[in-house]
Structure formats: C-alpha cells, structure tokens
N, C-alpha and C positions, 0 to 999 in steps of 0.2 A: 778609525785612528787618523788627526790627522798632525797638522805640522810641516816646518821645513823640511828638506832634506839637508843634511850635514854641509855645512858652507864649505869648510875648511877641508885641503887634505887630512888623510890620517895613516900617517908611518913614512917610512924612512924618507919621502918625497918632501914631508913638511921643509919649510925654510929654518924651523927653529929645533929640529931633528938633533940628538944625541943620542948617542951609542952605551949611555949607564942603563941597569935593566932596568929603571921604572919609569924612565923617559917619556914626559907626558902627564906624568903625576904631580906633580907641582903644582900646590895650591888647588889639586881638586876636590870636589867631596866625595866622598867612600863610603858607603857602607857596608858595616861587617858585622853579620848576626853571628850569635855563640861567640860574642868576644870577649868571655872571664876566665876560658881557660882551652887549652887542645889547641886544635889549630887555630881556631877563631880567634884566639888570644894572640897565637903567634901569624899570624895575617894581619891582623890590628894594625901589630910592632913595626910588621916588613911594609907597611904600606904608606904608615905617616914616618919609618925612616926615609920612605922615596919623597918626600915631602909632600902629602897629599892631607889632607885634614878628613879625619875619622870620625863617624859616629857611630862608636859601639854599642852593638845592642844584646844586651841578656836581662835576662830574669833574677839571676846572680847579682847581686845589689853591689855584696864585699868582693867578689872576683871583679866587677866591672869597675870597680875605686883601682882596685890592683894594675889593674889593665893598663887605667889610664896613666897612673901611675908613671908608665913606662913608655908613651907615647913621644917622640919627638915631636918639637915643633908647638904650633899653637892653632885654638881654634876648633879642638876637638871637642865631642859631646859625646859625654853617657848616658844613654838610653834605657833606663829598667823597663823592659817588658815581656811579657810572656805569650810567645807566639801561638801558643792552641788557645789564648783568644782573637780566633782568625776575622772577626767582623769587625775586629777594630785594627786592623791591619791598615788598612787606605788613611784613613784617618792622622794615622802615626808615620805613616811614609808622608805625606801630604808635608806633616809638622818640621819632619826632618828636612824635608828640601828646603823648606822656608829657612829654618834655622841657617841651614849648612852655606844657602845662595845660592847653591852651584852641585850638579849630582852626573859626578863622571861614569861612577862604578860601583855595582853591589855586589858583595860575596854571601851566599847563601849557606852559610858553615854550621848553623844551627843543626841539631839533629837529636832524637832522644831513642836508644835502644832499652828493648824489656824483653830480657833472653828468657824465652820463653818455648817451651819442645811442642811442635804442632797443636796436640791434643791440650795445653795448658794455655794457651792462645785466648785469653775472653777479648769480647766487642770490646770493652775498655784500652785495653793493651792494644788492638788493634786500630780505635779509634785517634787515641794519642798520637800515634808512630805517623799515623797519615795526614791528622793535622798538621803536625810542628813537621814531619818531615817531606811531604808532599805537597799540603797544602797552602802551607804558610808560605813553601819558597815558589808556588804559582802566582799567588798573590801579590808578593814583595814581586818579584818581575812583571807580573804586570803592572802595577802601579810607577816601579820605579820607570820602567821600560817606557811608561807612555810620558813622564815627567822629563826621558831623556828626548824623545819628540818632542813635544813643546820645544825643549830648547834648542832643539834646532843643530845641533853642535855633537854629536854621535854618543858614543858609549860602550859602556859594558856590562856584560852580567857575568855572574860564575855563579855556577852552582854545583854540587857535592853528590856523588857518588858513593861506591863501596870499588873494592875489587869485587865484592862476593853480585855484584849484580849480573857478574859475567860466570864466575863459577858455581853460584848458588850459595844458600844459607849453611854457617856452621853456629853450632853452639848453640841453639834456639834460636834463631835472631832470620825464622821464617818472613815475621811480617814487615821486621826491620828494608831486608832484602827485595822484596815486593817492591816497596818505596822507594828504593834506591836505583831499582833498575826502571822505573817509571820516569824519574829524575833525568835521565839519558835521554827519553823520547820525549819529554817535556822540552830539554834545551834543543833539541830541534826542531821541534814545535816552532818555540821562542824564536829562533836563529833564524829559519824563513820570515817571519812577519818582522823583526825589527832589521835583518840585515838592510833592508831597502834605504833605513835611517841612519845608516853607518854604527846602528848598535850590534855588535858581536857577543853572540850566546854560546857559552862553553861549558862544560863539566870536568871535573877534575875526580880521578878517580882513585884512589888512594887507596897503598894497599896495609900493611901490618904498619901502622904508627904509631910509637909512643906517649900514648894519652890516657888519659883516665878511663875513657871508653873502651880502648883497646882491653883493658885490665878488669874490666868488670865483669865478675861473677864467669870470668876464666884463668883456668889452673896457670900458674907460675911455667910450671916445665912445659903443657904447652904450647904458650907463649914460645918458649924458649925454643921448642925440637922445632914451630914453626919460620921462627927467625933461624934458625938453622938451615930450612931448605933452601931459603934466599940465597941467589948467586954471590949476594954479596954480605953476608952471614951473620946479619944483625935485621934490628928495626930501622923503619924509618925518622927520621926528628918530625917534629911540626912545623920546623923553620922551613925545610927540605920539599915541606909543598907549598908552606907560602911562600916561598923564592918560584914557584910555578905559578900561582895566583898574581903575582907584584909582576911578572911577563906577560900573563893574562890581562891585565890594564891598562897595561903600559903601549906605548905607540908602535911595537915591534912586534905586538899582535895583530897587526893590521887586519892578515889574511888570514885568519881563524878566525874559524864562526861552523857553529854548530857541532865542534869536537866533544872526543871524549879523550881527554888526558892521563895516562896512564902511569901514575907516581906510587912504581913498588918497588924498587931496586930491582925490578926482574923477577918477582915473587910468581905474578902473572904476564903471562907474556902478548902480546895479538896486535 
C-alpha cells in the first residue's frame, strides 16, 4: 500500500472546524451501498443533507430512483448493482471515484438475511449471506480504502454489524449472524492498516430497527414483546443510526477508529 500520509489536520484542530454534526462533509464523495430502502436509504438522506455528494448503490433500480429522489443538493449518482457479483466490485469502486472526483467516505449498509433454522441452512443460503455481506463490504473497503491513500487526504469507512453478533442468532438468521460478527473483526483488521493514513474504520451496530429486514418472515407481536424489552420501549428509526453514521464521517470522529458502535436504545448493553 502506498501513498501520502493525510496532509491536513482532521477534527476539532482544523482552521475550518465547525461544530454541525457533519462537519467536514461538504462537497465530499460518499458512498452508500443498500441505498433504496432501510437504513441505506436513510444514510443516503442524512449524508447529502450534511452536504456531501452521494453515490448510491443497489440493485433496486425503482428504490434507488426513489432515493435519489430525495437527496439534497447536487452531483449525486445512482448506481444499479448487485453486490454478490463480487469480481466486479474493483472495477465499479474504480468507476465511482472517477465519476465522484473525490472519495471521503463509504458506508457498507448492504446486507441480505434468509431466515433460515440451522438444519435448513443450504451452501446457497449460505454462500449469498457471505458474499453481499462479508464479502462484498471487504472488498468495497479495500478498494475504497486504498483509493483514500492515493489521495493523500484521510478518510472513512463504516461498516454494518447486528446486535445479535454479540448475543447470537434469533429467528434462523444463524449464517446471517456469523457475517455479522466477522464484520467487527474485519473493521479492525481495516482500522490498523488504514489508521496510519488518517482513514478511520468503524462498525455501527444496530440493534431492533424499523426496516423491512427487521419484519421479515418475523411475527408482528414479536417484534412488539421485543420492542417492549427495550429501556426505552419502542424500535429504533433508520434515521436514528444514520445520525451515528453522518458523526462517523464527519470531522468530530477524528479519534475513532476501529470501534464497534452500539445503536439499540439499550436493547443490548456492553
């Protein structure tokens, strides 16, 4: 790997230092996989309202129109593609910087669950879940990771956890879980090797949030008796972790690197 090291300070020291939480996002490029719906949609939002220019990336052709839809500002790009085909990953991060000029920050929000009970588990089911959710966000950080070298100028990554990585699988969502807890020792993998380039690697770990994901192919009540146990006795929004993601990028993250962020109202605690 090589490269400059980051010229510029990064955080509260800068000269052009501001205290809004995306401070620093102005005008940079972004990227945000799973961005047609869940969080990835609402990270998109939070990230080009801190004025940062967006390239969403799904597979979701009529979600990622939607998305954009809703994007402040200008200079964003939708990206249709589909991350379990991960050999064309480099290729398409490559495309993207050119397009973008400039590549501050990726969020790694993509993710595909197939609730499935131990024994119901095929290679297929298994294969998928580790592509698009382990595979594809090693990938996308290395690629992006080394394109924030080149320029010299530092960076960020985020990437996507579960809570259950910490408590274990519910619901079938054994192999989901696996991935997820891999995800944590991947960004500190990541966090040693790029921190030296002022790039900060972090996981966001999210616990019961209001998504399509959360709802699938699990019972209504639940949901519900589970959102009950929560101290604070509902679910999470998706806004609610991308307001942790848009602090993730931003200049006020200076001194994090290699965390694991914990966004459950208290669902799980550590």
């Amino acid at each position: 790997m090589t490269g400059p090291a980051p010229s510029a300070s990064d955080g509260p020291n800068r000269p052009d230092h501001s205290w809004h939480l995306g401070a620093g996002l102005e005008g940079r490029g972004v990227i945000v996989t799973g961005a047609a719906g869940g969080i990835g949609r609402a990270i998109a939002i939070s990230m080009a309202g801190a004025g940062a220019r967006v390239a969403a990336i799904d597979r979701d052709e009529p979600g990622l129109r939607s998305t954009l839809s809703e994007l402040q500002g200008t200079g964003h790009l939708p990206v249709v593609f589909d991350l379990s085909d991960t050999s064309d990953i480099p290729q398409m991060v490559a495309s993207v910087v050119e397009r973008l000029g400039d590549l501050w920050a990726l969020a790694n929000v993509a993710a595909v669950l197939r609730r499935r009970s131990l024994d119901e588990v095929k290679e297929e089911d298994w294969d998928l879940q580790m592509d698009v959710n382990v595979k594809a966000s090693f990938l996308l950080s290395r690629e992006a990771g080394n394109a924030m070298v080149a320029s010299g100028g530092g960076g960020r990554i985020i990437n996507f956890a579960s809570m259950a990585w910490l408590t274990g699988p519910f619901l079938g969502s054994d192999a989901y879980v696996i991935g997820k807890a891999g995800i944590v020792t991947m960004t500190r993998g990541l966090a040693r090797t790029f921190g030296p380039h002022g790039i900060l690697v972090n996981t966001i770990s999210p616990g019961q949030i209001d998504t399509p994901m959360q709802h699938l192919d699990n019972p209504a009540e639940l949901s519900e008796r589970t959102a009950a146990q929560c101290p604070l006795g509902r679910m999470g929004r998706p806004e609610e972790v991308a307001a942790v993601a848009v602090f993730l990028a931003s200049h006020h993250a200076s001194f994090v690197n290699g965390a694991t962020i914990n966004v459950s109202g208290g669902l799980v605690m550590y």
